[in-house]
C-alpha positions as CSV (number, residue, x, y, z in Angstrom):
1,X,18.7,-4.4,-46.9
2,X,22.2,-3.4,-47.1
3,X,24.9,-5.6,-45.2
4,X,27.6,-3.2,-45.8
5,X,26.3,-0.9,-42.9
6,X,29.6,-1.2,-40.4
7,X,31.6,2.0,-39.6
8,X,30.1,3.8,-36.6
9,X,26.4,2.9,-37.4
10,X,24.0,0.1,-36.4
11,X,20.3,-0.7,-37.3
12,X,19.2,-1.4,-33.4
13,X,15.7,-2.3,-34.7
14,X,13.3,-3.0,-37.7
15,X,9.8,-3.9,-37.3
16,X,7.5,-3.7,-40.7
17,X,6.5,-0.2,-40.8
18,X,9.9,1.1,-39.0
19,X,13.6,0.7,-39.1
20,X,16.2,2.8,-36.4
21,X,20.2,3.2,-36.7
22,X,22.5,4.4,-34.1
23,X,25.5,6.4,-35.5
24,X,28.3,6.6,-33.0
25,X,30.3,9.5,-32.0
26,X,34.0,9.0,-33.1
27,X,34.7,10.9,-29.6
28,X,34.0,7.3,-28.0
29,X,31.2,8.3,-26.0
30,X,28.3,6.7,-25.9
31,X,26.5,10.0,-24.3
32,X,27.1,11.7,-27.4
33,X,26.1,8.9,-30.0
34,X,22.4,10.1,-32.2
35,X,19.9,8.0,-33.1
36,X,17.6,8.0,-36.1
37,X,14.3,6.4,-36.8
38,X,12.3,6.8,-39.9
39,X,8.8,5.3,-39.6
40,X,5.8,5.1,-42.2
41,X,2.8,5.3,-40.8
42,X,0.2,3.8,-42.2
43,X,-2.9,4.7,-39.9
44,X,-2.0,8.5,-40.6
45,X,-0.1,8.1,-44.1
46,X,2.9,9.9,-43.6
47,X,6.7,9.1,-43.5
48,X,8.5,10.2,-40.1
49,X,12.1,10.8,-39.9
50,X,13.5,11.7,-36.2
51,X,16.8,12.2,-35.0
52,X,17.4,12.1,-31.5
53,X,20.7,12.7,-29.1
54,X,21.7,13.6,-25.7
55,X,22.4,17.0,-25.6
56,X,24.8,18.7,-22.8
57,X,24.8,22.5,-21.6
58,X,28.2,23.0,-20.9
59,X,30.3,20.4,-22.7
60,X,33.8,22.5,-23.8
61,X,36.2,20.2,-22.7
62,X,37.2,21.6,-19.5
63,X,36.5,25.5,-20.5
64,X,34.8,26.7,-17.7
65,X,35.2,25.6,-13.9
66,X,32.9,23.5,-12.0
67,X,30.9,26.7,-10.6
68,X,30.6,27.9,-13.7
69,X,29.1,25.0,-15.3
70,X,26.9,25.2,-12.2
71,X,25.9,28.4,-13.1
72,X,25.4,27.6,-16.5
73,X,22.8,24.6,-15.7
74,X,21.2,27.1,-13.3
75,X,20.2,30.1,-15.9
76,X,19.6,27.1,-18.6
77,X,17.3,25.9,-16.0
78,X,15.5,29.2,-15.2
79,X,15.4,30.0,-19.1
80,X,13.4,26.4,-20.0
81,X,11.3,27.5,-16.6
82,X,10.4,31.1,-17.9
83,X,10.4,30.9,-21.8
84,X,9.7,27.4,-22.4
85,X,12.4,26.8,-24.9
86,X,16.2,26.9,-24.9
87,X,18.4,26.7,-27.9
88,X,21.8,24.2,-27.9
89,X,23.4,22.8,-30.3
90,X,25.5,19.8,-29.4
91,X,28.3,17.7,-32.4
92,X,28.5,14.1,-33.6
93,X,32.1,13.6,-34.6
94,X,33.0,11.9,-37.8
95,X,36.2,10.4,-38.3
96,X,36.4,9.7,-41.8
97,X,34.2,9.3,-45.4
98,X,33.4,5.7,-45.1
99,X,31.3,5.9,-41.6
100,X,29.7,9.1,-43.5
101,X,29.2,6.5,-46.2
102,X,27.5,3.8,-43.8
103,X,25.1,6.4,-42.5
104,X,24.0,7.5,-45.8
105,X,23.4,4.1,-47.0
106,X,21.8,3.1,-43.4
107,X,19.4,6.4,-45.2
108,X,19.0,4.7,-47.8
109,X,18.2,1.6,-46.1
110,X,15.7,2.5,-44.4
111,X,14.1,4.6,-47.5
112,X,14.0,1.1,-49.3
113,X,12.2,-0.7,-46.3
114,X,9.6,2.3,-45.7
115,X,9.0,2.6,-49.6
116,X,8.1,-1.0,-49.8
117,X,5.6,-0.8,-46.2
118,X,4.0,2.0,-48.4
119,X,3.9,0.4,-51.5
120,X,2.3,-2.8,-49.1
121,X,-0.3,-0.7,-47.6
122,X,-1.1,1.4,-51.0
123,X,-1.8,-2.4,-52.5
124,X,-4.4,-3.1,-49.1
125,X,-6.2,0.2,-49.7
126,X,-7.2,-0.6,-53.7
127,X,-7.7,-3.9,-52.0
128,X,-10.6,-2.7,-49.7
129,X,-11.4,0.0,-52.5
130,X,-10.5,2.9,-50.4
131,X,-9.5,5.5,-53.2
132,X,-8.2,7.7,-50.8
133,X,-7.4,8.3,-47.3
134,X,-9.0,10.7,-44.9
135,X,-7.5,14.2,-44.7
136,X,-9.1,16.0,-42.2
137,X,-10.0,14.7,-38.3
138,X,-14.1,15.0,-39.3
139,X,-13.2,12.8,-42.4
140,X,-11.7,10.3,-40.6
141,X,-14.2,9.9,-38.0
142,X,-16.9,9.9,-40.2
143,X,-14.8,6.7,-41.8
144,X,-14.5,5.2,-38.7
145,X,-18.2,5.1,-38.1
146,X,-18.5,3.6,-41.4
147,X,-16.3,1.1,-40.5
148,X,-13.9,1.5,-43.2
């Protein structure tokens, strides 16, 4: 793995099917830093990439005053409560190209590591003969029985 990961981003953990960076916020707030994990998962075969954040209803910088923010959290509230859903978008500030840089190559990282786990558990399945790996949730159960 890369050591030139530095500028606003750090790998916070790597185990051997998953690898997680946190990429700060340039606004120096640890509240608005995002974190991503990509996973492979070998037990379902797939490759998982989440990005996750705190995100804040009413975060303009002093726009509106403290009842109307409490307004705001109110009919956000009431929305999730009657539709189930709200939409918000929230911003991760980037100073400059290089910590853009680090959390591309903190990407590719973490491609690398999950190509290899792959690669790994692709090597185990010829291994045990498996030529290929359940699809459906009847197939798998029936290989479960089996006992792989």
């Amino acid at each position: 793995m890369s050591d030139k990961i530095s500028k606003g981003v750090m790998k916070t953990s790597e185990w051997e099917n998953e690898v997680t960076y946190r990429v700060m916020c340039d606004c120096g707030s640890n509240d608005h830093d995002a974190s991503v994990s990509m996973e492979y998962d070998k037990e379902l075969n797939y490759f998982s990439l989440v990005f996750w954040k705190n995100i804040c209803w009413c975060s303009r910088w002093g726009v509106d005053t403290w009842y109307e923010k409490l307004w705001k959290r109110v009919s956000c509230s009431l929305k999730m409560l009657f539709t189930g859903y709200i939409e918000v978008e929230e911003e991760l500030l980037i100073r400059d190209l290089d910590h853009i840089d680090d959390f591309i190559t903190a990407l590719i990282d973490g491609r690398v590591m999950l190509a290899r786990s792959h690669a790994k558990f692709e090597a185990e399945m010829k291994a045990d003969k498996i030529d290929e790996w359940p699809q459906t949730k009847e197939e798998l159960n029936k290989e479960v029985e089996k006992g792989f």
